[in-house]
VMD Tcl script that builds the backbone (N, CA, C; Angstrom):
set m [mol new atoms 339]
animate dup $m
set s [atomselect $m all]
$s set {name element resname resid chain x y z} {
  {N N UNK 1 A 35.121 124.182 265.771}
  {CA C UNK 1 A 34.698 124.467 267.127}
  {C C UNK 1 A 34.872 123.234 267.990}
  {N N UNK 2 A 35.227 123.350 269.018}
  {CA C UNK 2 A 35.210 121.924 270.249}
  {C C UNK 2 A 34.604 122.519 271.042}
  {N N UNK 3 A 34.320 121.385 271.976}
  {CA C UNK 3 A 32.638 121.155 272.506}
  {C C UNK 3 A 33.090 121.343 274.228}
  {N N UNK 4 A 32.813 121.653 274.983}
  {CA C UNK 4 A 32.461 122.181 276.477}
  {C C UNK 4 A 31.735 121.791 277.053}
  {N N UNK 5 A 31.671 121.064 278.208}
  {CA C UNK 5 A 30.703 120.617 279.141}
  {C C UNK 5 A 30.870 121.757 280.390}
  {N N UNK 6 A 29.521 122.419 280.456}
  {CA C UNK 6 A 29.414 123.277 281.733}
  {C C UNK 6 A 28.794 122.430 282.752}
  {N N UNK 7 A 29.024 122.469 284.073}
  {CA C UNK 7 A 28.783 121.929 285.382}
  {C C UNK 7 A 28.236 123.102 286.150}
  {N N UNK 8 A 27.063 123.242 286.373}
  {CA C UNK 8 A 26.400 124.041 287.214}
  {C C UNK 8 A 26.351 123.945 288.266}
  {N N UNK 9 A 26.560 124.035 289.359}
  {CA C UNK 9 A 27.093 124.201 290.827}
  {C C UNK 9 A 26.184 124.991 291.853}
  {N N UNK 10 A 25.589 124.453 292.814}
  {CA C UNK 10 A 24.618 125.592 293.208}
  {C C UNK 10 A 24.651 124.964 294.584}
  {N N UNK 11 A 24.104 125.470 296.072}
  {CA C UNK 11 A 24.151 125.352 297.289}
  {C C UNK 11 A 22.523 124.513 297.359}
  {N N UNK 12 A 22.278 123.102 297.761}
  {CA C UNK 12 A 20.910 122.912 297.301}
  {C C UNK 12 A 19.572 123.309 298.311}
  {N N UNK 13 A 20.600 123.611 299.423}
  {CA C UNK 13 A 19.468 124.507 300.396}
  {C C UNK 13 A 19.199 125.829 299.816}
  {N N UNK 14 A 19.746 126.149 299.125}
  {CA C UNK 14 A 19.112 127.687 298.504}
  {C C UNK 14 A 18.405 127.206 297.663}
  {N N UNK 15 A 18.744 126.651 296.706}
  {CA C UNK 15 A 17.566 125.995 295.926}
  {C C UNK 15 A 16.274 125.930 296.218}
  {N N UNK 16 A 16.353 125.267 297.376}
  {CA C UNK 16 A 15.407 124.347 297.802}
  {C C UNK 16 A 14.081 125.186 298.269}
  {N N UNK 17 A 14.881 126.546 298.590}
  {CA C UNK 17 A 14.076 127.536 299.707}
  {C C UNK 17 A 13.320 128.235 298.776}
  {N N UNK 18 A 13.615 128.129 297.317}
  {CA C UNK 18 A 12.856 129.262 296.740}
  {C C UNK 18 A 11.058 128.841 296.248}
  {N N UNK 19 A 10.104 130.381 295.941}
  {CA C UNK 19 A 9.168 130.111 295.875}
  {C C UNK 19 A 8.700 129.776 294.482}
  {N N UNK 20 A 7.350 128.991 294.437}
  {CA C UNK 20 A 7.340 128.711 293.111}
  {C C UNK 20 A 7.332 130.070 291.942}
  {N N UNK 21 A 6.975 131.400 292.513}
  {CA C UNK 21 A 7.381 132.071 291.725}
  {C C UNK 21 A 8.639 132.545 291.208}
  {N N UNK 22 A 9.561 132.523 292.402}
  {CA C UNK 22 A 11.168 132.414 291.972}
  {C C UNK 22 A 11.666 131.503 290.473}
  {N N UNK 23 A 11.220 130.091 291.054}
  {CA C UNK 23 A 11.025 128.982 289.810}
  {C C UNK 23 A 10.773 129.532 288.851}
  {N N UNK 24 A 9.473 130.488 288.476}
  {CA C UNK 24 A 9.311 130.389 287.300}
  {C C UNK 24 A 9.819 131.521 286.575}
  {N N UNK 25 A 10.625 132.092 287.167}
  {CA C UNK 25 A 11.159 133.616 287.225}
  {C C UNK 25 A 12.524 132.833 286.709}
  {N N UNK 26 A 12.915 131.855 287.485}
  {CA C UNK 26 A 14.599 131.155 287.051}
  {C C UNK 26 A 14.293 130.702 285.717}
  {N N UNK 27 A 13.256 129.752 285.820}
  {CA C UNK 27 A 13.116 129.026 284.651}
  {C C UNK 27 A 13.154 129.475 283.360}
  {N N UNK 28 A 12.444 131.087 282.969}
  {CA C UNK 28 A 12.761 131.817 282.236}
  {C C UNK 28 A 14.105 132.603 281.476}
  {N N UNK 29 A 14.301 132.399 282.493}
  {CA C UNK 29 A 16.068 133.233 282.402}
  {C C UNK 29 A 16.856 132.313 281.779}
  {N N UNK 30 A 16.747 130.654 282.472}
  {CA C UNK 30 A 17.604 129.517 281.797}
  {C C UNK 30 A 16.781 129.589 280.139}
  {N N UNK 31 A 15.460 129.400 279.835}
  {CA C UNK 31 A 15.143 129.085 278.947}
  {C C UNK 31 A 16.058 130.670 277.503}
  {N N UNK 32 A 15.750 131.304 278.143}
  {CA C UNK 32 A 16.348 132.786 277.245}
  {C C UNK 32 A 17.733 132.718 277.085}
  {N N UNK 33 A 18.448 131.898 277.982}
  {CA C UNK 33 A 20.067 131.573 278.012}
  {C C UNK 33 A 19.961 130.666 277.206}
  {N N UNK 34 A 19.541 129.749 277.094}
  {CA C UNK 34 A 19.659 128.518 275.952}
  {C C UNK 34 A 18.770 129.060 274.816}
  {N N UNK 35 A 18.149 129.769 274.734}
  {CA C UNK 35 A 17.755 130.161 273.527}
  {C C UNK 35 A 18.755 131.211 272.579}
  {N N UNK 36 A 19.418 131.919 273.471}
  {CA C UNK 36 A 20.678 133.018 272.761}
  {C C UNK 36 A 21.789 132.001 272.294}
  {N N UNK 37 A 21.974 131.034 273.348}
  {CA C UNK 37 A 23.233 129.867 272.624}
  {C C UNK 37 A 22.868 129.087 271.411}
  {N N UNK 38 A 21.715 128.941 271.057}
  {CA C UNK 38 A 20.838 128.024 270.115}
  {C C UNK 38 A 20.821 128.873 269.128}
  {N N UNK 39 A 20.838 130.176 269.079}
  {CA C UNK 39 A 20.675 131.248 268.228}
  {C C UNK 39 A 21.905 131.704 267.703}
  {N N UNK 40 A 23.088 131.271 268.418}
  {CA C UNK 40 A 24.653 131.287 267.378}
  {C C UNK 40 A 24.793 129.800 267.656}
  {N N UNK 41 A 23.983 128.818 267.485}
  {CA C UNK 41 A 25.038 127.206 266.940}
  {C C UNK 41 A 25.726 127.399 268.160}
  {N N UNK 42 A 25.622 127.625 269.348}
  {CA C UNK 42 A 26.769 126.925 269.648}
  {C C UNK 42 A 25.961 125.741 270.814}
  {N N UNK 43 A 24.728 125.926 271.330}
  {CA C UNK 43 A 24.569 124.596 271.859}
  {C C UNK 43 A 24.164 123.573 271.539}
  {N N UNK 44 A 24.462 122.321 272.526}
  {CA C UNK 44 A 24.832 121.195 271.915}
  {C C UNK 44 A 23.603 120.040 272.418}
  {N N UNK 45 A 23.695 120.115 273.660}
  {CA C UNK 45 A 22.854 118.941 274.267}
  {C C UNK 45 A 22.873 119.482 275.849}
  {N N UNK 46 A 21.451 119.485 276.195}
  {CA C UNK 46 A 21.226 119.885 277.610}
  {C C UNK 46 A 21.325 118.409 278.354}
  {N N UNK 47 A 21.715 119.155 280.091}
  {CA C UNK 47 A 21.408 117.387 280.759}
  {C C UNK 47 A 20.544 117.764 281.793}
  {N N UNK 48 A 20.068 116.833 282.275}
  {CA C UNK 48 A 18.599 116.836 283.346}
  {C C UNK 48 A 19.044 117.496 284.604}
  {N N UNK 49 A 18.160 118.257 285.485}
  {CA C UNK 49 A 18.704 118.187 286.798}
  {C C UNK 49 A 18.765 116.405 287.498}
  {N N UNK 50 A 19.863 116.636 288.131}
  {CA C UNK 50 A 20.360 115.750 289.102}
  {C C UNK 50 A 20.043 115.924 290.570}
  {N N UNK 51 A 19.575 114.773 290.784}
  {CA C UNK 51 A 18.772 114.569 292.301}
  {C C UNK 51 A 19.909 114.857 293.438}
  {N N UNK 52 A 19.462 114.914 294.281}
  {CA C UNK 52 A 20.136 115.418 295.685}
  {C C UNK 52 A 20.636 114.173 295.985}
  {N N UNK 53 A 20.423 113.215 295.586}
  {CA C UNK 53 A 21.072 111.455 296.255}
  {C C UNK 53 A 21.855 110.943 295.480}
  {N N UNK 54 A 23.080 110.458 295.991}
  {CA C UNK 54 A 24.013 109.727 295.190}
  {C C UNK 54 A 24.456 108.822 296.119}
  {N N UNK 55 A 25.966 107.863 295.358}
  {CA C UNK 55 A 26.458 107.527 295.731}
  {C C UNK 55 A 27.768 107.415 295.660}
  {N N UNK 56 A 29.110 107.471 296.478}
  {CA C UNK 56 A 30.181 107.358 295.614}
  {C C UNK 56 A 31.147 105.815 295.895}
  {N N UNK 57 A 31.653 105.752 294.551}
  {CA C UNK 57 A 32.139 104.181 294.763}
  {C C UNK 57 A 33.728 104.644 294.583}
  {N N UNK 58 A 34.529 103.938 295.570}
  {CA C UNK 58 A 35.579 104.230 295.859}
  {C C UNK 58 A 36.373 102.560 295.647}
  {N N UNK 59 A 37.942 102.661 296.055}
  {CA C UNK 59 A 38.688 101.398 295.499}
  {C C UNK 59 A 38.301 100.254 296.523}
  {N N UNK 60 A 38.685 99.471 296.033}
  {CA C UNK 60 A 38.535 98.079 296.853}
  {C C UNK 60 A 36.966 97.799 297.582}
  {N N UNK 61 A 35.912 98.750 296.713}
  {CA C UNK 61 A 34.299 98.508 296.777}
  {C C UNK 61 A 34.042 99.220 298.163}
  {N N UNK 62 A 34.558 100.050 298.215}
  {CA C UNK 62 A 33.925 101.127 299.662}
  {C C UNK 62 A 32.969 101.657 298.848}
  {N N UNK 63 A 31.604 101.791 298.937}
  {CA C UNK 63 A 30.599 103.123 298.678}
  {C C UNK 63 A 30.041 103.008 299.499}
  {N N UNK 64 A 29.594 104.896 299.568}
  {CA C UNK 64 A 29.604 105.980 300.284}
  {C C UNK 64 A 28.240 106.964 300.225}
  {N N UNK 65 A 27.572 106.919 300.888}
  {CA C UNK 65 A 26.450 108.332 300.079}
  {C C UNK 65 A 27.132 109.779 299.907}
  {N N UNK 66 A 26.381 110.354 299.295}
  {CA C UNK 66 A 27.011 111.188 298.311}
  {C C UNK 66 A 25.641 111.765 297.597}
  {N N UNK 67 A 26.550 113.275 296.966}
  {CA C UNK 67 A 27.228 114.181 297.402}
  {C C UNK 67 A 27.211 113.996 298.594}
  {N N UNK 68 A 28.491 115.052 298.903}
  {CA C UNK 68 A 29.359 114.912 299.942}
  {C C UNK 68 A 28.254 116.647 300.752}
  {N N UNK 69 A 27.846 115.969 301.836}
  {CA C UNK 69 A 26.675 117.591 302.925}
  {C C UNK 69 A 27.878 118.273 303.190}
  {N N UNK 70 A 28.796 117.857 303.411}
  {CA C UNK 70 A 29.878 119.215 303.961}
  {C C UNK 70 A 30.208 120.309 302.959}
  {N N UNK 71 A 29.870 119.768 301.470}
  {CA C UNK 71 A 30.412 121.031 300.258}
  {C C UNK 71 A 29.110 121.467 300.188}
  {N N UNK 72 A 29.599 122.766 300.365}
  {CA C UNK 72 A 28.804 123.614 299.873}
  {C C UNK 72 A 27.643 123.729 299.095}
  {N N UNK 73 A 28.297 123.885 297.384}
  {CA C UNK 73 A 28.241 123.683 296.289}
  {C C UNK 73 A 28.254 122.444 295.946}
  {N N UNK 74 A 26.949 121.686 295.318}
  {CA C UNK 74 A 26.660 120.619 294.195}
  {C C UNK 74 A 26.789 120.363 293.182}
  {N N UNK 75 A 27.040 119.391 292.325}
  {CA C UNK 75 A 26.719 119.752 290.710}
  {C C UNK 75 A 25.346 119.450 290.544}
  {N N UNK 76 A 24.848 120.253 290.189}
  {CA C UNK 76 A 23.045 120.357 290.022}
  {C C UNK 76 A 22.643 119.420 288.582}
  {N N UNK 77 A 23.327 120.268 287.809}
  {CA C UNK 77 A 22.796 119.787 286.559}
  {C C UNK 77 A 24.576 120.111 285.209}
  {N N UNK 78 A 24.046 119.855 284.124}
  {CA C UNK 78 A 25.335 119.787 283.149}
  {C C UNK 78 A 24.598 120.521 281.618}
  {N N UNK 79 A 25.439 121.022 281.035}
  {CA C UNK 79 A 25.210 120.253 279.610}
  {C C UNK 79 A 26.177 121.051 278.299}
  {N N UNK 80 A 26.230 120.776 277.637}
  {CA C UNK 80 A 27.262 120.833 276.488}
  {C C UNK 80 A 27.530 122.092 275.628}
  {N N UNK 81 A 27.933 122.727 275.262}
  {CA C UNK 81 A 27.977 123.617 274.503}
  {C C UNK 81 A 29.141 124.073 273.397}
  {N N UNK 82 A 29.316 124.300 272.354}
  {CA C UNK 82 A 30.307 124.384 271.274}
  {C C UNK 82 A 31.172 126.072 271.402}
  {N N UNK 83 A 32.677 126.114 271.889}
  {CA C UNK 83 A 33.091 127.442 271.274}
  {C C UNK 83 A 34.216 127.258 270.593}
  {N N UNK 84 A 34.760 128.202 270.975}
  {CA C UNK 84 A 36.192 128.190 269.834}
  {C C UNK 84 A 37.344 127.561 270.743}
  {N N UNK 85 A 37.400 128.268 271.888}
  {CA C UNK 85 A 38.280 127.599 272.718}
  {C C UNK 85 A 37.737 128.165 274.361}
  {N N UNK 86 A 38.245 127.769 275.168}
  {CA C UNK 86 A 38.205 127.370 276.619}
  {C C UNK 86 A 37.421 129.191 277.216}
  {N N UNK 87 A 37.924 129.987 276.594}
  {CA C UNK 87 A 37.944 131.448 276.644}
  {C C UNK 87 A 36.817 131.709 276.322}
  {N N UNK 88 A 36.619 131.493 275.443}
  {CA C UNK 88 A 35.393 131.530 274.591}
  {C C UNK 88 A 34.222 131.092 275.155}
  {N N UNK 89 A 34.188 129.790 275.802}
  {CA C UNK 89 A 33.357 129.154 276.686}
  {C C UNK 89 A 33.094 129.776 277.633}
  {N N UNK 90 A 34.295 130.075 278.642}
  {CA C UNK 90 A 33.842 131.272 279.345}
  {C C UNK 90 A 33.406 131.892 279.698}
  {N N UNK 91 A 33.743 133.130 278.330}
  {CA C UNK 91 A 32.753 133.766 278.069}
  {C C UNK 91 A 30.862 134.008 278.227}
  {N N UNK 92 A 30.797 133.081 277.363}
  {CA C UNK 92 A 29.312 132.265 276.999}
  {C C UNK 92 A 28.322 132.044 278.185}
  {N N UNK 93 A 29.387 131.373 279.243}
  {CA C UNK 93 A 29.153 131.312 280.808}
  {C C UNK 93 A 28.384 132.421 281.451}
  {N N UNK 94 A 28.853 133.518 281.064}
  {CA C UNK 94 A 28.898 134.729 282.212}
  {C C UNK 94 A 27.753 135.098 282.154}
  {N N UNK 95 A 26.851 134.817 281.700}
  {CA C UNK 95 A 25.640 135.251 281.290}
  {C C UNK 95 A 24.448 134.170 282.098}
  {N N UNK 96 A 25.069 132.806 282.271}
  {CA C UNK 96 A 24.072 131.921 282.806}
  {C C UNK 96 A 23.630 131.892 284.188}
  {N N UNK 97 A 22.188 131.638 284.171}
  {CA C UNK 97 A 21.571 132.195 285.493}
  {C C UNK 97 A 21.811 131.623 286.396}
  {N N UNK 98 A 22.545 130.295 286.952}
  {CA C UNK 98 A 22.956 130.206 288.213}
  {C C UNK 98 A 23.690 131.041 288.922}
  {N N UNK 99 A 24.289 131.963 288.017}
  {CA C UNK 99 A 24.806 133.172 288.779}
  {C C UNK 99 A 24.531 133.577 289.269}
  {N N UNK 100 A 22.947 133.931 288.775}
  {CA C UNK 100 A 22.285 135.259 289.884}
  {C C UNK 100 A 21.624 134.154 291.186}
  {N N UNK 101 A 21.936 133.121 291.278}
  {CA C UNK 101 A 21.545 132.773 292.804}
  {C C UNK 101 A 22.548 132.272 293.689}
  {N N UNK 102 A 24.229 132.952 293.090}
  {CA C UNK 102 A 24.906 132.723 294.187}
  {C C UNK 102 A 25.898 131.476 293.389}
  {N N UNK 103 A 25.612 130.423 292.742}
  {CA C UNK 103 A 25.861 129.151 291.807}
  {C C UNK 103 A 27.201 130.139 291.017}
  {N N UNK 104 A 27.730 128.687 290.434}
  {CA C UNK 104 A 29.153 128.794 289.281}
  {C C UNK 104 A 28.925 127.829 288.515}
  {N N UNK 105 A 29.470 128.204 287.777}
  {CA C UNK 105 A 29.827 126.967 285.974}
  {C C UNK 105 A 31.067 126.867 286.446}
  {N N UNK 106 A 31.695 125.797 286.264}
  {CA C UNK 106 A 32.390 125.002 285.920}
  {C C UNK 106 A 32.405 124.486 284.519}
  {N N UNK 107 A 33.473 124.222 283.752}
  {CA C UNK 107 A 33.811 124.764 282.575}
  {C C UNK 107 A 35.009 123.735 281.885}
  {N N UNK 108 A 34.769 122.317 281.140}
  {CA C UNK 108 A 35.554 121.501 281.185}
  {C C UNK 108 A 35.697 121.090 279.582}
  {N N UNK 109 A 36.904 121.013 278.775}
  {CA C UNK 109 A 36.678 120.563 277.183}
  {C C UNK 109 A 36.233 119.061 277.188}
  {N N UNK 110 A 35.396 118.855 276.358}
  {CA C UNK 110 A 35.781 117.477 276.335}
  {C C UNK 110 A 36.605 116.947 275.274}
  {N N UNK 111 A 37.559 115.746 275.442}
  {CA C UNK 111 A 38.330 115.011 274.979}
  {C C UNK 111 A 37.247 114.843 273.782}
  {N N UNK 112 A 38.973 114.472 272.573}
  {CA C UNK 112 A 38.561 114.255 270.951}
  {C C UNK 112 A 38.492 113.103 270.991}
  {N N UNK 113 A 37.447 112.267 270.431}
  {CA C UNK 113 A 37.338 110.752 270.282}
  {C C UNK 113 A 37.831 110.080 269.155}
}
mol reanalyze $m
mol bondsrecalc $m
mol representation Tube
mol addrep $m
């Protein structure tokens, strides 16, 4: 099996707007999604949500704040998961709850070390 990093993608003013019962209504859904992947081996390592503040460092030492307000879509949060191939991953995807608020996976192999 090789390993997949999903990138969760979400608009962070929608985010932002929901109520704490929404939260705990999402929170459930993610937890039942990582519990079905945990339940065939195939996940790997979750990653934290990521704050709304960045920065980006560009050539010759330009940085920039960041994310960029004009996109849409953020990368919220990440994390790893094992399939067979790219398809497969996919797959696995279609099921995860940033969907139902509008959000996408993004869907990347990672390199063999």
């Amino acid at each position: 099996m090789k390993e997949f990093m999903l990138l969760f993608r979400a608009d962070y003013k929608n985010m932002q707007s929901r109520s704490p019962e929404e939260w705990q209504e999402m929170a459930k859904k993610w937890k039942d999604w990582i519990a079905g992947l945990s339940a065939q081996n195939k996940w790997v390592a979750a990653g934290k949500q990521l704050s709304q503040n960045g920065k980006v460092v560009r050539p010759n030492g330009v940085t920039t704040d960041g994310p960029f307000v004009e996109l849409k879509e953020s990368v919220n949060s990440y994390c790893i998961i094992k399939a067979d191939s790219l398809e497969d991953a996919a797959e696995l995807s279609k099921n995860c709850p940033i969907l139902t608020v509008g959000g996408t996976v993004e869907i990347r192999g990672m390199a063999a070390s």
